[in-house]
C-alpha positions as a printed Julia matrix, in Angstrom:
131×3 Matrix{Float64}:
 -79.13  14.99   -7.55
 -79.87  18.78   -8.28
 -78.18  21.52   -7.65
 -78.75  25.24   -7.16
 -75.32  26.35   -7.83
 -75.22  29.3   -10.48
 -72.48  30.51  -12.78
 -69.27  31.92  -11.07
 -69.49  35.9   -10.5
 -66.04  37.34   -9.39
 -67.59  40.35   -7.84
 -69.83  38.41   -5.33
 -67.04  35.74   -4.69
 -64.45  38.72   -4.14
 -66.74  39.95   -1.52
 -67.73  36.57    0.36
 -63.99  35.42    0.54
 -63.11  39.2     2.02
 -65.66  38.34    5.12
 -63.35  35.41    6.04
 -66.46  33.59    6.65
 -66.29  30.48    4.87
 -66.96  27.41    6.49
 -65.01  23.98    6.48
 -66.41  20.93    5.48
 -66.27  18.58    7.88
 -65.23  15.41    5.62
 -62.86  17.01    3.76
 -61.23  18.54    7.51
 -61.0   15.2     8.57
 -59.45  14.01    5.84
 -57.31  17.16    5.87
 -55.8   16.33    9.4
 -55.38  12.74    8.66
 -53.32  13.35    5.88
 -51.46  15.69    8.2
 -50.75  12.64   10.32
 -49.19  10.57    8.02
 -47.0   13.08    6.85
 -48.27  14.58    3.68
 -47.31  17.87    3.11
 -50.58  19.53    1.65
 -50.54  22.67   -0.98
 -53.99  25.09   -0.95
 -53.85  26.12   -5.05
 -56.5   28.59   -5.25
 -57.87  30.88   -7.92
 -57.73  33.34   -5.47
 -55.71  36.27   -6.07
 -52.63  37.36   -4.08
 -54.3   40.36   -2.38
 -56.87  37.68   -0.69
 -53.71  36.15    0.62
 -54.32  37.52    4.21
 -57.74  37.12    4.19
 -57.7   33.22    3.62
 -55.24  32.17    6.03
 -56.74  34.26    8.42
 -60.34  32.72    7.59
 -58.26  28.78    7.11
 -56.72  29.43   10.82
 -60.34  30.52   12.13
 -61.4   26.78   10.68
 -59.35  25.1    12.43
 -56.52  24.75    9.32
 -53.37  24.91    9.4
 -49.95  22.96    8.94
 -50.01  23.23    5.18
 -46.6   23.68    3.14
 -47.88  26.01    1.12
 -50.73  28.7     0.05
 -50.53  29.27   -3.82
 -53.11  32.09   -5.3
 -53.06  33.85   -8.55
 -50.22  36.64   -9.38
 -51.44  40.01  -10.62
 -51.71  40.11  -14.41
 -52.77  36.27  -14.99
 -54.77  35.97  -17.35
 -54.99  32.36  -18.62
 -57.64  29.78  -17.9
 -57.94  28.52  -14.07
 -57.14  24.61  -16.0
 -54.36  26.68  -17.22
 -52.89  28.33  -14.05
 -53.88  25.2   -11.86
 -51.87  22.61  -13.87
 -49.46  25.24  -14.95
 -48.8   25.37  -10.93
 -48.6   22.08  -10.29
 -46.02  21.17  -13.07
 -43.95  23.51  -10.9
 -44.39  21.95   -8.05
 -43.17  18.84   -9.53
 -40.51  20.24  -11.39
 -39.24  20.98   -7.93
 -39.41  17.45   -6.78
 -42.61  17.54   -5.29
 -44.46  13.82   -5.7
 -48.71  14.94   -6.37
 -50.34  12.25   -4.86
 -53.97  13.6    -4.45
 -55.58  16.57   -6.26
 -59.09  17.86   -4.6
 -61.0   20.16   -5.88
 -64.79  21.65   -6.03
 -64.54  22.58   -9.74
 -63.72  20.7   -12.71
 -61.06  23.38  -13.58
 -59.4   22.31  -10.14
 -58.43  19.08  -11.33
 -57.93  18.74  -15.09
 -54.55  19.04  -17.05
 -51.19  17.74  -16.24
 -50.0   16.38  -13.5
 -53.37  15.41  -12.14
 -51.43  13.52   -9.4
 -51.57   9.86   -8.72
 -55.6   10.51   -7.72
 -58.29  13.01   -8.37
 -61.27  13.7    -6.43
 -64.13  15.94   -7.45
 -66.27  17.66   -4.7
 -69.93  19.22   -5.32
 -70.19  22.78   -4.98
 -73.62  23.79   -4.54
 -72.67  27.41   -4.51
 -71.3   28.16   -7.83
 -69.72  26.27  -11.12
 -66.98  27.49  -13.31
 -68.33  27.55  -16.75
């Protein structure tokens, strides 16, 4: 399998993800609403910063998404690694009692470092790859 993704730019990404444009996949909907269904309380973590918050629940409600707990993007001023910030997120969320029992993500930095969560599932992203 090939690929034509290229290395992450900010500056292009920043200005895709303020069109609100981005599409759902399909699989990963469906799976979305079933896990809606039985109860599972799903949590967007998202490199995304916290001035895109508006723009991506405004572009997730235009797909179709909603019903999630909660939409966590990146404070003003991080400036650790996404593995960093991702896991660093998630051990919050189970310090609070949360139970992580699926972790998907398009990017490797989506899913390493603890807590993974009872599974992990790695999605292609033909668009772009965090180095």
């Amino acid at each position: 399998w090939t690929t034509s993704a290229t290395p992450f730019n900010a500056t292009s990404f920043d200005a895709y993800v303020l069109e609100g444009s981005a599409p759902s996949l399909p699989e990963t909907k469906r799976l979305y609403n079933k896990l809606l269904s039985v109860g599972v309380k799903p949590v967007f973590l998202t490199g995304r910063t916290e001035d895109k918050r508006a723009i991506t629940v405004t572009n997730l409600r235009r797909q179709g998404i909603s019903g999630w707990m909660n939409l966590l993007l990146k404070q003003p001023g991080f400036k650790g690694s996404a593995v960093t910030y991702k896991s660093g997120e998630r051990q919050k969320l189970q310090d609070a009692g949360y139970i992580i029992i699926g972790n998907i993500g398009d990017q490797w930095s989506d899913i390493l470092g603890a807590p993974e969560g009872a599974r992990t599932f790695k999605l292609p992203d033909p668009m772009y790859y965090i180095g």
